[in-house]
N, CA, C and O atoms as a GROMACS GRO file, in nm:
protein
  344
    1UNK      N    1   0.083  -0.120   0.000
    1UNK     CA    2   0.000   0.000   0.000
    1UNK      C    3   0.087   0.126   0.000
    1UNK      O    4   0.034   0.222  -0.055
    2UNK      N    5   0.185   0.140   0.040
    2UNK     CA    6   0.277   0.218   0.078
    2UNK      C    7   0.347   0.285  -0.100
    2UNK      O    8   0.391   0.391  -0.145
    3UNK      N    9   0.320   0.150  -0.146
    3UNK     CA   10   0.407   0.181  -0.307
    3UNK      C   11   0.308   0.243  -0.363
    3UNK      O   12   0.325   0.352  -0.418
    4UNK      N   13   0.171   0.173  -0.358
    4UNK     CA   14   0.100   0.252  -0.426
    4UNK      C   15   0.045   0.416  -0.389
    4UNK      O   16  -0.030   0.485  -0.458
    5UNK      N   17   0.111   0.454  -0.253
    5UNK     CA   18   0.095   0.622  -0.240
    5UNK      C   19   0.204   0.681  -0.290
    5UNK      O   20   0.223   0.802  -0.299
    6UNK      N   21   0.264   0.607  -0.317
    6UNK     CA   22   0.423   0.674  -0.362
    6UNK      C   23   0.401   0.690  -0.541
    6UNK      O   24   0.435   0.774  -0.625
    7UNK      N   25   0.362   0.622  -0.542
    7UNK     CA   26   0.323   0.590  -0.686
    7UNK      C   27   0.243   0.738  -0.740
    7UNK      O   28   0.291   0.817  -0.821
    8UNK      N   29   0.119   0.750  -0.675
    8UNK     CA   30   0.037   0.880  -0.657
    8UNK      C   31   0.111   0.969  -0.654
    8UNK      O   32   0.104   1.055  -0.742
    9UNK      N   33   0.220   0.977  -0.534
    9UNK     CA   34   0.318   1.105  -0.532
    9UNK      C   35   0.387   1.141  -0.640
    9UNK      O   36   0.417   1.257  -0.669
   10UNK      N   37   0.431   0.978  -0.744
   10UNK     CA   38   0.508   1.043  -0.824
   10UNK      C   39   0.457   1.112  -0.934
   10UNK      O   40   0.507   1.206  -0.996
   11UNK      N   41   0.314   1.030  -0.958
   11UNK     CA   42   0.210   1.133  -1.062
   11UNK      C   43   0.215   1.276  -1.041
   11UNK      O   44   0.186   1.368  -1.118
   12UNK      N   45   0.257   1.278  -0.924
   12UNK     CA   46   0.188   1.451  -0.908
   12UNK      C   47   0.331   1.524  -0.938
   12UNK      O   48   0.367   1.617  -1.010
   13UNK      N   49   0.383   1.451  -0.862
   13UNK     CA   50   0.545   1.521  -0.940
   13UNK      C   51   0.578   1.566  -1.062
   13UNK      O   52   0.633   1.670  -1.096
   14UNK      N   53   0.524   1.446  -1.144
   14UNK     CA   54   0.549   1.474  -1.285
   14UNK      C   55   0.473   1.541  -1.379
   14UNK      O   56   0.505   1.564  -1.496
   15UNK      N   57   0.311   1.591  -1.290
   15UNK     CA   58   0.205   1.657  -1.340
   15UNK      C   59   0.281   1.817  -1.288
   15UNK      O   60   0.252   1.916  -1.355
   16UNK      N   61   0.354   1.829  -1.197
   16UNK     CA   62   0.377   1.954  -1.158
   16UNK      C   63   0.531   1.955  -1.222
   16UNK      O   64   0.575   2.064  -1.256
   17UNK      N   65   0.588   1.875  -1.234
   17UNK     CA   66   0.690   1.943  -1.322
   17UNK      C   67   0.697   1.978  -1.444
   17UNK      O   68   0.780   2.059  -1.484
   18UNK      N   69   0.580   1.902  -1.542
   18UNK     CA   70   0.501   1.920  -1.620
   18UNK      C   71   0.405   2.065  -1.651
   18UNK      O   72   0.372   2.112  -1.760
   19UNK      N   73   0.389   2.092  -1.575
   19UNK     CA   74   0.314   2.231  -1.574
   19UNK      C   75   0.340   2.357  -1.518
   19UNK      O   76   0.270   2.456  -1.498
   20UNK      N   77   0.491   2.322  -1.490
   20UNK     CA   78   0.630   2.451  -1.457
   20UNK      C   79   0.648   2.467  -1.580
   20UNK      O   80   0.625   2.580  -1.621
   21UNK      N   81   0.694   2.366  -1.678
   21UNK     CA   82   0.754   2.363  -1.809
   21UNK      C   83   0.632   2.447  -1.860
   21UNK      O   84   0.649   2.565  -1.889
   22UNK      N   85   0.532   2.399  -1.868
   22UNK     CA   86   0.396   2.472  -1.989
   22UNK      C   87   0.467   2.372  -2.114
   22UNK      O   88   0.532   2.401  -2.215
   23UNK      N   89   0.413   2.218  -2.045
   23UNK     CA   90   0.443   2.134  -2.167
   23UNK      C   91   0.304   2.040  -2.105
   23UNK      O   92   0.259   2.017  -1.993
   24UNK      N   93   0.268   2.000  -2.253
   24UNK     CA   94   0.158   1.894  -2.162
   24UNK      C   95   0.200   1.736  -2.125
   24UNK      O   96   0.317   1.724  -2.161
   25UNK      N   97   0.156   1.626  -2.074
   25UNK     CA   98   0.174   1.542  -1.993
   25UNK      C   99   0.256   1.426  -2.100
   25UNK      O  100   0.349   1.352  -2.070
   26UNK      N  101   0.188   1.442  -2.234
   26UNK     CA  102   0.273   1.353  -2.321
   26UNK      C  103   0.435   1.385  -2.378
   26UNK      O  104   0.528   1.305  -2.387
   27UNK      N  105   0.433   1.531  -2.411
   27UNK     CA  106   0.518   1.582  -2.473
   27UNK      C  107   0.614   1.592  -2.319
   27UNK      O  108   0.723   1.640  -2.349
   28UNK      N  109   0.608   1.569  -2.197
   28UNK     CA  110   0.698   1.586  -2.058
   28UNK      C  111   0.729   1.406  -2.048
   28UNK      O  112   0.834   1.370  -1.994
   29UNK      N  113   0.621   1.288  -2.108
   29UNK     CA  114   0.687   1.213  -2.119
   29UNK      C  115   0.782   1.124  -2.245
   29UNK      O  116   0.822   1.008  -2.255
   30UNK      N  117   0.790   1.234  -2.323
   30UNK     CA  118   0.883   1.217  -2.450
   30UNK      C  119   0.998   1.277  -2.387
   30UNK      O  120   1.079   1.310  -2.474
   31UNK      N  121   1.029   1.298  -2.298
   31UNK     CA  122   1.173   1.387  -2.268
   31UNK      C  123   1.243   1.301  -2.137
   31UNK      O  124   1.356   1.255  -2.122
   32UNK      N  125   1.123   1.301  -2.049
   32UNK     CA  126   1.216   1.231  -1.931
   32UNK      C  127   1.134   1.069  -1.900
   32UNK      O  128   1.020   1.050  -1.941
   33UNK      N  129   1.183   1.001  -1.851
   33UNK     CA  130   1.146   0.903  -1.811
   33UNK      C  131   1.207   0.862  -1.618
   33UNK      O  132   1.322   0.839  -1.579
   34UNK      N  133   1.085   0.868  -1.541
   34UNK     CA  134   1.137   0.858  -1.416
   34UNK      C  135   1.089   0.696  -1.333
   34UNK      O  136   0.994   0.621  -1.354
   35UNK      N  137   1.185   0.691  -1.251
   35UNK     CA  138   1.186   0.585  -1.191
   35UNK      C  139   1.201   0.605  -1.091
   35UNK      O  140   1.225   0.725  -1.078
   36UNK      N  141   1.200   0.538  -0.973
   36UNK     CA  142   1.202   0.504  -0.822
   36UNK      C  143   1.315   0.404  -0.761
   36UNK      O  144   1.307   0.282  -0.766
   37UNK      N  145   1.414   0.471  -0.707
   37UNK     CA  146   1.532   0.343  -0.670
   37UNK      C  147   1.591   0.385  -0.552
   37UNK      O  148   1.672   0.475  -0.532
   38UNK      N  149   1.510   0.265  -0.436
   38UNK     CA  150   1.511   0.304  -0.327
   38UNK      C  151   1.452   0.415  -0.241
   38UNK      O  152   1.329   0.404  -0.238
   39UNK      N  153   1.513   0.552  -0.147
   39UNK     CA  154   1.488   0.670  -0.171
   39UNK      C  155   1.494   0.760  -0.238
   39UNK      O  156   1.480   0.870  -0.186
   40UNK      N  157   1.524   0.746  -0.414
   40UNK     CA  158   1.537   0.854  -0.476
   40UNK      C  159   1.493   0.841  -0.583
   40UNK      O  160   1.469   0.720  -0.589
   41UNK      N  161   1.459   0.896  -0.700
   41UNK     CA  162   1.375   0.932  -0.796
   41UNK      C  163   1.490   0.968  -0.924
   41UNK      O  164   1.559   1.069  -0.915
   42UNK      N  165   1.507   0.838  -1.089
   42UNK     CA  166   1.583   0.887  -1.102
   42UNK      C  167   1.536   0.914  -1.226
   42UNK      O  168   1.476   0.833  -1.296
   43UNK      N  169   1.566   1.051  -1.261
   43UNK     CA  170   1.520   1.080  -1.405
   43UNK      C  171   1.628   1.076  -1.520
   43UNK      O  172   1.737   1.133  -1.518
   44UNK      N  173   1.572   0.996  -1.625
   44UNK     CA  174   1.639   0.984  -1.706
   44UNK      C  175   1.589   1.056  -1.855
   44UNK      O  176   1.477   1.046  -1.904
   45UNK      N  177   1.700   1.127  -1.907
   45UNK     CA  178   1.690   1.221  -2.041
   45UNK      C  179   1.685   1.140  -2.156
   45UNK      O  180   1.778   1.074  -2.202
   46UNK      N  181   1.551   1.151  -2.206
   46UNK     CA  182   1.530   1.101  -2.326
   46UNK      C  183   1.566   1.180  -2.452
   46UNK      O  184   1.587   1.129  -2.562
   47UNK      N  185   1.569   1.303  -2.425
   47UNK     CA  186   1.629   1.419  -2.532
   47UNK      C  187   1.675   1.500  -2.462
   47UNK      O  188   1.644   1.508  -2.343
   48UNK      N  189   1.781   1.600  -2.532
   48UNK     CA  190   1.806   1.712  -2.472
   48UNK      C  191   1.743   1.832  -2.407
   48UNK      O  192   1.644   1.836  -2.479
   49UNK      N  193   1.727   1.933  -2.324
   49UNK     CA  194   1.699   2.064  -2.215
   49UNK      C  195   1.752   2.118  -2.259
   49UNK      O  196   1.845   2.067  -2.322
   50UNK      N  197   1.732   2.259  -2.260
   50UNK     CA  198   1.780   2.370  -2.214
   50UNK      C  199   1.820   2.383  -2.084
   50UNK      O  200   1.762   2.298  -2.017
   51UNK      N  201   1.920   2.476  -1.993
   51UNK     CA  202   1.947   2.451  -1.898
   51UNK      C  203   1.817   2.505  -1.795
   51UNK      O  204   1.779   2.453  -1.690
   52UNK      N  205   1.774   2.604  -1.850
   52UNK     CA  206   1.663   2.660  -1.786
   52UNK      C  207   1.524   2.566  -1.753
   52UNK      O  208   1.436   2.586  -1.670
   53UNK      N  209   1.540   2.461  -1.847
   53UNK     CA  210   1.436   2.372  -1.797
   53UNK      C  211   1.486   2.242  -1.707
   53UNK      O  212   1.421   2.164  -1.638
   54UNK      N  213   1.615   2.250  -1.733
   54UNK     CA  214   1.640   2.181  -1.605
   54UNK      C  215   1.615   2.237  -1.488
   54UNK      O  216   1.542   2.188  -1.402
   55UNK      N  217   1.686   2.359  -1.477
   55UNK     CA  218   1.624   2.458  -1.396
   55UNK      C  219   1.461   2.435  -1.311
   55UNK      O  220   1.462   2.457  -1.190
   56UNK      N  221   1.370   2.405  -1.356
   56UNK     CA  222   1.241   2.429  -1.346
   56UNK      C  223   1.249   2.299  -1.324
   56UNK      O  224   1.223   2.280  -1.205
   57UNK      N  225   1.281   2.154  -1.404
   57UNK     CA  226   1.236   2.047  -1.342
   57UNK      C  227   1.288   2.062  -1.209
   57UNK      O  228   1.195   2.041  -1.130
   58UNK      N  229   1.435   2.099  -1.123
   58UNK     CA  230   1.470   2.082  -1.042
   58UNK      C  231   1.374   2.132  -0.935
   58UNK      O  232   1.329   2.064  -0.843
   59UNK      N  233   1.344   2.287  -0.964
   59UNK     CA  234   1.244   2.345  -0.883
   59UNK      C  235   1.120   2.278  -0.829
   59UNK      O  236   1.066   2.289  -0.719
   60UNK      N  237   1.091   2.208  -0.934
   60UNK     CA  238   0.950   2.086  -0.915
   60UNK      C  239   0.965   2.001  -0.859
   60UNK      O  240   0.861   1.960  -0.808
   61UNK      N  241   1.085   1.922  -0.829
   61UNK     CA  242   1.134   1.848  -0.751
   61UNK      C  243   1.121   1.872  -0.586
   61UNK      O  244   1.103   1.802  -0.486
   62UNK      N  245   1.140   2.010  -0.616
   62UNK     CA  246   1.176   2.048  -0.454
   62UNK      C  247   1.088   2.051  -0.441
   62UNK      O  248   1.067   1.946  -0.381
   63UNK      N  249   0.955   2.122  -0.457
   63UNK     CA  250   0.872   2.164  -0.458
   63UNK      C  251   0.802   2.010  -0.355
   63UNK      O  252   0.719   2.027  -0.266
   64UNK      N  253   0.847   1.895  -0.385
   64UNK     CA  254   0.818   1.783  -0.328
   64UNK      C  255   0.924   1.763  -0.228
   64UNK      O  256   0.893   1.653  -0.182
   65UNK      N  257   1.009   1.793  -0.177
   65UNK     CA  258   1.115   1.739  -0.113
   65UNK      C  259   1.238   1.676  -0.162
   65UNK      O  260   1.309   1.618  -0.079
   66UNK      N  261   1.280   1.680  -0.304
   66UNK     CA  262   1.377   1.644  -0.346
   66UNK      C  263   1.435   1.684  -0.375
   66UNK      O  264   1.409   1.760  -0.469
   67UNK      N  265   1.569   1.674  -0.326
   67UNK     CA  266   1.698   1.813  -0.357
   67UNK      C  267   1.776   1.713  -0.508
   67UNK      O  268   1.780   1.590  -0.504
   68UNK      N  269   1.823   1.779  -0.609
   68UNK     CA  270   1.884   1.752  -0.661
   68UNK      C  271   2.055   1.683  -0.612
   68UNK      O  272   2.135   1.753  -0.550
   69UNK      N  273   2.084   1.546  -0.652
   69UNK     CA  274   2.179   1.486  -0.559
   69UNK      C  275   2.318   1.477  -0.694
   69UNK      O  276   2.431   1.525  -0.686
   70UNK      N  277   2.257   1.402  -0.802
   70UNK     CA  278   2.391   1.431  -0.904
   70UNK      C  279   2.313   1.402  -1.062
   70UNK      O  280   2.194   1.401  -1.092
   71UNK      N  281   2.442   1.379  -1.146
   71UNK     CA  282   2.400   1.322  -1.257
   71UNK      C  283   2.464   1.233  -1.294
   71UNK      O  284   2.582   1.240  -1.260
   72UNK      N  285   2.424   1.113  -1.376
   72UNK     CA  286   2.550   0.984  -1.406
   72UNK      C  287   2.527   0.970  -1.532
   72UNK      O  288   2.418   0.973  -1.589
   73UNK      N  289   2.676   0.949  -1.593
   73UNK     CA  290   2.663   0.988  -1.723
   73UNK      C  291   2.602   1.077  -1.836
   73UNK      O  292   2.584   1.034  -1.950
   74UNK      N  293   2.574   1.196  -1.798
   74UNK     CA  294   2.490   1.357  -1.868
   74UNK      C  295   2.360   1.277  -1.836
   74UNK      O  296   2.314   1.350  -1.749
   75UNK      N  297   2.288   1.195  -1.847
   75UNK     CA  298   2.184   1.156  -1.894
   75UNK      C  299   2.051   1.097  -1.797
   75UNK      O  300   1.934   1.079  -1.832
   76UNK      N  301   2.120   1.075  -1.658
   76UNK     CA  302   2.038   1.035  -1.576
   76UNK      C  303   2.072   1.141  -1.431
   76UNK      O  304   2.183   1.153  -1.380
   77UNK      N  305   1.942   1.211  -1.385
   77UNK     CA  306   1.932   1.266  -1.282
   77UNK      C  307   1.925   1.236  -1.180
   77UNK      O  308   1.824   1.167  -1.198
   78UNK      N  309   1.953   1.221  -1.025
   78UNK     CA  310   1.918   1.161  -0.915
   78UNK      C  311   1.840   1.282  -0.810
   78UNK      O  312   1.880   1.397  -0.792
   79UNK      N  313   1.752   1.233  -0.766
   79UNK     CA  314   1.724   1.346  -0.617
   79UNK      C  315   1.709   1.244  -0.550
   79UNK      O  316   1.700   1.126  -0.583
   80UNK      N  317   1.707   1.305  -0.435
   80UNK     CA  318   1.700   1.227  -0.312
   80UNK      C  319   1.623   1.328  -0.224
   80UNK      O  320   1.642   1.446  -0.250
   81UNK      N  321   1.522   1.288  -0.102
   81UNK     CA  322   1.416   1.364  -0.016
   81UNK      C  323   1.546   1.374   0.054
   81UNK      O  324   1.638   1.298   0.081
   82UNK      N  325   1.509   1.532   0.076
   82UNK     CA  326   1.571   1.598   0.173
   82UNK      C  327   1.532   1.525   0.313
   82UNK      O  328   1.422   1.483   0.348
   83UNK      N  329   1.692   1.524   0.400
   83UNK     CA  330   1.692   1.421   0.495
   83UNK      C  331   1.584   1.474   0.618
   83UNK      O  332   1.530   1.398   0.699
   84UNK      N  333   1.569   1.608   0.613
   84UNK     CA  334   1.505   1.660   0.743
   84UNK      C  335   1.377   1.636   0.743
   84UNK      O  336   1.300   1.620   0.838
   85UNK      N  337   1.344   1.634   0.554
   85UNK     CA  338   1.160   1.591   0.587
   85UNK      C  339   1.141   1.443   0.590
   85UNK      O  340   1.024   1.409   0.607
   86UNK      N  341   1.241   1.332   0.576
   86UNK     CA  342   1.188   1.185   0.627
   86UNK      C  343   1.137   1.186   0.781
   86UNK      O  344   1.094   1.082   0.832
   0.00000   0.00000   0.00000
């Protein structure tokens, strides 16, 4: 039960990072593709950003509790929930 609220959470994540951009829900999943590994959320670049929209996904992130943690290989993003709100 637990996965499936997380699951919910991540919809909303991606509906709100989605609608920072002013992109709609298909064209936000032609670009990134996100996953769940462990505590962190990892997004992976299906095409290239501008930096400014990285910018804005990051913001959306937080916006949930996830601080931007690194990148591996240009292409995959990591956050991780900030430790103070577990």
């Amino acid at each position: 039960m637990v996965t499936n609220k997380f699951d919910d959470t991540l919809a909303a994540i991606e509906l709100n990072a989605a609608r920072k951009l002013n992109w709609d829900y298909s064209q936000f999943k032609d670009f990134f593709s996100f996953t769940v590994n462990k505590e962190a959320i990892e997004i992976a670049l299906k095409n290239q950003i501008e930096e400014s929209q990285l910018e804005t996904l990051k913001q959306a992130l937080l916006d949930y509790g996830f601080q931007y943690k690194k990148t591996v290989n240009d292409l995959i993003l990591v956050f991780e929930q900030d430790v103070e709100l577990r």
